[in-house]
N, C-alpha and C positions, 0 to 999 in steps of 0.2 A: 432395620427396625430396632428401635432402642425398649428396654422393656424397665420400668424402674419401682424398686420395690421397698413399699413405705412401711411402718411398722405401724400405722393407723389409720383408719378412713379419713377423717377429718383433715388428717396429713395429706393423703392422696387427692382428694379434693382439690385443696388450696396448693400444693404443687402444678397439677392441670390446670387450676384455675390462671395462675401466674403466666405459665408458661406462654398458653394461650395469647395470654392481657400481652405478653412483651412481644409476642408475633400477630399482633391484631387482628388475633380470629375467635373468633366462638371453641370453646370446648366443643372436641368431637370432631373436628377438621384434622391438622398436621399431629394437635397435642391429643388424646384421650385420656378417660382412665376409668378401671374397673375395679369396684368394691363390693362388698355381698349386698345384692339387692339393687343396684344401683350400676349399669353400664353407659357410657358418653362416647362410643369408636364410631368411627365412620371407615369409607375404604381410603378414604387420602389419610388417616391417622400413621405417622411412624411411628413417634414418643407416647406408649403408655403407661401410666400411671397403675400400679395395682398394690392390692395389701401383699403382707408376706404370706398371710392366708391364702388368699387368692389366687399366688404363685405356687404354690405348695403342691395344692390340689392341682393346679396346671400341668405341672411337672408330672404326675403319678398318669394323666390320662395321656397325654403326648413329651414324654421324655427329653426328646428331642427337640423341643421348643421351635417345632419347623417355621422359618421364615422371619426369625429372633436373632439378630447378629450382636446385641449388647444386654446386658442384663447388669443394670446398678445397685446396688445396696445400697439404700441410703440408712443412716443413722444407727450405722451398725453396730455401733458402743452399748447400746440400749442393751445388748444380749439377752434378746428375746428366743423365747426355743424355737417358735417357728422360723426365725430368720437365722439361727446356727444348723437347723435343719435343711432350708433351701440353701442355703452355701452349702453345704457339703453334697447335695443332691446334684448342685450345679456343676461343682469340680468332679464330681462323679462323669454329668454328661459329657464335660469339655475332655475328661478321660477317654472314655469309651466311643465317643459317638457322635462329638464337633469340637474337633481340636480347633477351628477359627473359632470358638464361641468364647469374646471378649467380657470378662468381669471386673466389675469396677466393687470394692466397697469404701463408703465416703461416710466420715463424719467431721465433726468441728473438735471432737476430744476422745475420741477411739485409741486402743493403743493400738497404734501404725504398725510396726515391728513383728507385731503378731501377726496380725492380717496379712501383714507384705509375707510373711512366711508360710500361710495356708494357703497364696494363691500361688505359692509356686515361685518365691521369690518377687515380688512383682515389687515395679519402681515406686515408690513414695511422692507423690505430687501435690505440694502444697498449691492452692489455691487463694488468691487473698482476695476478700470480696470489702464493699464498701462498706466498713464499722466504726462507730465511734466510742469512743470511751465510757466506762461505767464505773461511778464512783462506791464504792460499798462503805454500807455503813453498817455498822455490827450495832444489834440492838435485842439484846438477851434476854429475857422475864427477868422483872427484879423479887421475884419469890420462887421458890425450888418448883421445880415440873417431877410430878412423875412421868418414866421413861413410857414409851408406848408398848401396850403388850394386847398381842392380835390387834384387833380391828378398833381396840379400846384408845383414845387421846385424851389427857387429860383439859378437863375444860379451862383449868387454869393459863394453860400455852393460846385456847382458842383464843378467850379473854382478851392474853396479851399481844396475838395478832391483830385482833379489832383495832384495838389500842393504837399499834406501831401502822395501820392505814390509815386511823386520823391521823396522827401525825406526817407520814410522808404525807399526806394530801396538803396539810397546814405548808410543810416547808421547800413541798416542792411542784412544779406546775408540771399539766399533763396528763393524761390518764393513767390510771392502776391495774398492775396484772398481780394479782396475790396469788402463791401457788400452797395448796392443801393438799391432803393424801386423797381426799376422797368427799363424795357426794354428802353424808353425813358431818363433816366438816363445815362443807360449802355454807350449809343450809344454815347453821350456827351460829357461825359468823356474820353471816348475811342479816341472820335476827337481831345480832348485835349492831348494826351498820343505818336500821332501818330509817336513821333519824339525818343521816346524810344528806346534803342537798348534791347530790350526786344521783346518775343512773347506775345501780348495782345490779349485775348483770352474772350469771352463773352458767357456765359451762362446763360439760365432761362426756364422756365416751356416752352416755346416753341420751343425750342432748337430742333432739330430731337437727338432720343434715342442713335443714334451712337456717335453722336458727343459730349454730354453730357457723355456717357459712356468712349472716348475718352481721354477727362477731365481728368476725373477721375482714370482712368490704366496713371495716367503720361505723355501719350502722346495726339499731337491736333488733330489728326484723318485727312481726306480728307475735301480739302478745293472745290473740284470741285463737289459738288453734287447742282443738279440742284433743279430749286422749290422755295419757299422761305422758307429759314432757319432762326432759329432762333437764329442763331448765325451769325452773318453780322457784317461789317462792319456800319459804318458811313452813307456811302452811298447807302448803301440796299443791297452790293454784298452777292451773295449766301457765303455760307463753313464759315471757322472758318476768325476773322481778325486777320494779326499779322502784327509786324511792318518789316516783313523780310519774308526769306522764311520758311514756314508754317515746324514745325517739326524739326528745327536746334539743331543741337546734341549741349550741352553746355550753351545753353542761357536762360537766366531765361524769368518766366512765370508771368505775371500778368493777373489772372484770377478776372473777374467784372461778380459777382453772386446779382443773387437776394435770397429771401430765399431761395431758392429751395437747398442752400449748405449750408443752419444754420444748419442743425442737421442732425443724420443719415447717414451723407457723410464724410470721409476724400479724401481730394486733396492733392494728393501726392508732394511731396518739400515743402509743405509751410507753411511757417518757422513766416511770417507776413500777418496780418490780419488788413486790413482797415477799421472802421468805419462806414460810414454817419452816423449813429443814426436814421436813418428812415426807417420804414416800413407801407405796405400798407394793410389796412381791410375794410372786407368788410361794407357796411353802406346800408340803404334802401334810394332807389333815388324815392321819390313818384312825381316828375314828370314824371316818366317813368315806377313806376308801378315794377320794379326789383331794382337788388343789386348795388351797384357799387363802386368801389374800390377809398378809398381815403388815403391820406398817413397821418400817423402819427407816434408822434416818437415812436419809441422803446422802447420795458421793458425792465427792469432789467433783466428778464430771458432769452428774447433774447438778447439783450447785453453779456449775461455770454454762451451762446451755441455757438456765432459769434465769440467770445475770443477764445473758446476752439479750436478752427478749427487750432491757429496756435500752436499748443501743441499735437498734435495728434502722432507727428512721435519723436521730439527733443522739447530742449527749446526753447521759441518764443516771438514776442512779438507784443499786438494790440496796435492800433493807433485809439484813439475813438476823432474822431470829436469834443468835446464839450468838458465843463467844468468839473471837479469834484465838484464843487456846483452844477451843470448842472444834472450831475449822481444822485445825493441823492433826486433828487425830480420827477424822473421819476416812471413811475407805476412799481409795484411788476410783474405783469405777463401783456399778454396782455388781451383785452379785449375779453371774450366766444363770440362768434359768437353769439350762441342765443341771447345773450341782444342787440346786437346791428345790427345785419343784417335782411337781410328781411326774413320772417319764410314762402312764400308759398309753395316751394317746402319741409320745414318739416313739414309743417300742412300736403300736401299730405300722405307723406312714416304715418306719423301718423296716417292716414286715414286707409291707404291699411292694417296697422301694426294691425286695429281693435279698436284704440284708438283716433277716432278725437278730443275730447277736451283734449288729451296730459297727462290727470290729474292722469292716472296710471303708468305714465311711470317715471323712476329711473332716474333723473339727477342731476349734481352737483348745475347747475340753472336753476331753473324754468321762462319758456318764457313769459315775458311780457305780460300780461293778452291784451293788445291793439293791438299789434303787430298781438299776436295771431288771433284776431278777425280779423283784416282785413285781413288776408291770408285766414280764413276758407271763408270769403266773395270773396274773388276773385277766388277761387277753386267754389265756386259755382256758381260765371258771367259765368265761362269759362266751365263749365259742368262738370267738375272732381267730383264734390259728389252731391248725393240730400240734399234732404230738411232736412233727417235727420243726415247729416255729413257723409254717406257713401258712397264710390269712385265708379263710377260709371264705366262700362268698360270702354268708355276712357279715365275717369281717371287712371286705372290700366296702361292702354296702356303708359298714360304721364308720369309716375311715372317709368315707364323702359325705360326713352331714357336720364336720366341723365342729362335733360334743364331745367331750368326753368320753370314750368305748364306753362307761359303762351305762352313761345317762341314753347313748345313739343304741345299748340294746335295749333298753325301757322300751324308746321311743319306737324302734322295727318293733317288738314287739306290742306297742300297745296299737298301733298301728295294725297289724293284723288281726286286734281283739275289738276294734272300735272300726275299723276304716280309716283310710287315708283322706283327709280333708281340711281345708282349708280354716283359720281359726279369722270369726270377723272382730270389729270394731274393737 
């Protein structure tokens, strides 16, 4: 049984989905896959799909992954903390307790070298899949941008995003995937676009699963679902926005992705790929005690995965925001989560994992000896471990609800003050 590990739902999805589609079966026969909230196994399932989340919490309750003879990494460049955590959890167990327990981790722009040397030397195996060519066209703001700071962009850059998707739309045929840091982004730009004889269509990690899936099969899915979507309009309206009627046979697409469509996804038609140049990581916010997302530009490796997107089906071509003097002095990859975000909830799972000072475990970086300390110090204000660094029950408790230690002690404890129940509509 192969077990493979995404760094997003939407990802995991549309991986199973694929697989399925190319072995003519339904999700949930040979392929599955499991996300929070959302399972497709059956008992003929070998290949599942799951988050690195997903895996995480797997790993703490049965270690040994019984009846798991493969475990893939995909997209492991991303250096997500969850997925620098289950690799090292994993060569832990391949240590101790299934030396046959085969590890693959796979990207399209990961530095190889490293990874071949965390898993033990392992061979490097390029794979070439069917790609075509992507022409870039460098297309900068022609008035100065201020730099982005926290969750702030300036509207000027939004502006000249708009801008440079008329234009790709004028000069080249196809559909449009524009990539932006973030939902507040989306929504802006989208205001500016409103006048498009195009279907403008916006997705991201909050999207409901249908409509992101929607996306992605080519078509925009139902625009009457109630709730809030995370796919709206301008104005907050529920369902997908377009600038017509929703699902018009003929009309092209400009879809406005945040990562959640760098990797792992192809978007059917299209043909052109827009730029910003910015993306959002996480950072430690110590007036608040947790993570919080601030934006900066883009690597070069995301740069080259957001290129790829419009080369996936025919040839294409991206439209990058910014300079080529611009391009040659941005970072190689992005930055590991571990150096730079807040480590209390990986000081926990390190706890529960048997290892609180972190210092046995297999990673490509080792966590900032400071960082580190003040996460073991706030797991112990909040009762997650004693005196001597180990998780106490509810710490175990906090460490399987997937928040934050300090938000999952609110939560046990409001939970105790209110009742445990169910939140509707």
């Amino acid at each position: 049984r192969v077990v493979v590990a995404e760094p997003r739902r939407i990802a995991a999805r549309a991986a199973a989905r694929r697989m399925a589609w190319l072995l003519g079966e339904r999700v949930g026969e040979r392929v599955g896959f499991t996300v929070r909230g959302e399972r497709a196994v059956g008992r003929t399932t070998v290949v599942e799909v799951v988050t690195t989340g997903v895996l995480l919490q797997r790993l703490q309750r049965d270690p040994e992954l019984a009846g798991v003879d493969v475990v893939i990494l995909d997209e492991c460049h991303e250096r997500h903390l969850d997925a620098d955590t289950v690799a090292a959890f994993l060569l832990d167990v391949r240590a101790a307790l299934r030396p046959e327990l085969r590890l693959v981790a796979a990207s399209a722009t990961t530095n190889a070298a490293g990874w071949a040397r965390l898993l033990g030397d392992a061979p490097v195996v390029t794979a070439r899949d069917v790609s075509y060519p992507v022409e870039v066209v460098w297309a900068p703001p022609g008035s100065p941008v201020r730099p982005p700071h926290g969750m702030r962009v300036d509207p000027v850059l939004l502006t000249h995003v708009a801008s440079v998707v008329r234009r790709a739309l004028a000069e080249r045929d196809g559909d449009l995937l524009c990539f932006l840091p973030g939902v507040g982004e989306i929504g802006r730009v989208a205001g500016q676009l409103a006048e498009l004889d195009a279907e403008v269509l916006q997705v991201h990690g909050r999207a409901p699963a249908a409509v992101q899936d929607a996306v992605l099969a080519g078509s925009s899915g139902s625009s009457g679902s109630s709730g809030s979507s995370g796919v709206s309009d301008p104005a907050g309206s529920s369902g997908v926005s377009a600038a017509g009627p929703v699902g018009s046979p003929g009309r092209r697409r400009v879809v406005l992705a945040t990562a959640v469509a760098e990797s792992s996804l192809t978007v059917p038609g299209v043909r052109i790929v827009v730029d910003a140049g910015l993306a959002r990581e996480p950072r430690t916010d110590h007036a608040r005690g947790l993570s919080a997302l601030t934006t900066v530009r883009v690597s070069q490796a995301g740069a080259a995965q957001r290129a790829g997107r419009a080369g996936r089906e025919a040839p294409g071509t991206v439209y990058r925001c910014w300079s080529e003097a611009e391009d040659i002095r941005l970072t190689r990859f992005p930055s590991p989560e571990i150096k730079v975000a807040d480590l209390t909830a990986f000081a926990l799972q390190a706890a529960c994992w048997g290892d609180p000072s972190a210092e046995g475990l297999a990673l490509l970086d080792p966590p900032p000896a400071g960082a580190l300390a003040a996460a073991r110090s706030v797991l112990s204000a909040i009762g997650a471990v004693d005196e001597a660094g180990r998780p106490t029950d509810r710490g175990v408790r906090m460490s399987c609800l997937g928040l934050h230690p300090r938000l999952a002690r609110a939560l046990l404890d409001g939970t105790a003050e209110v009742g445990a129940r169910r939140g509707g509509g």
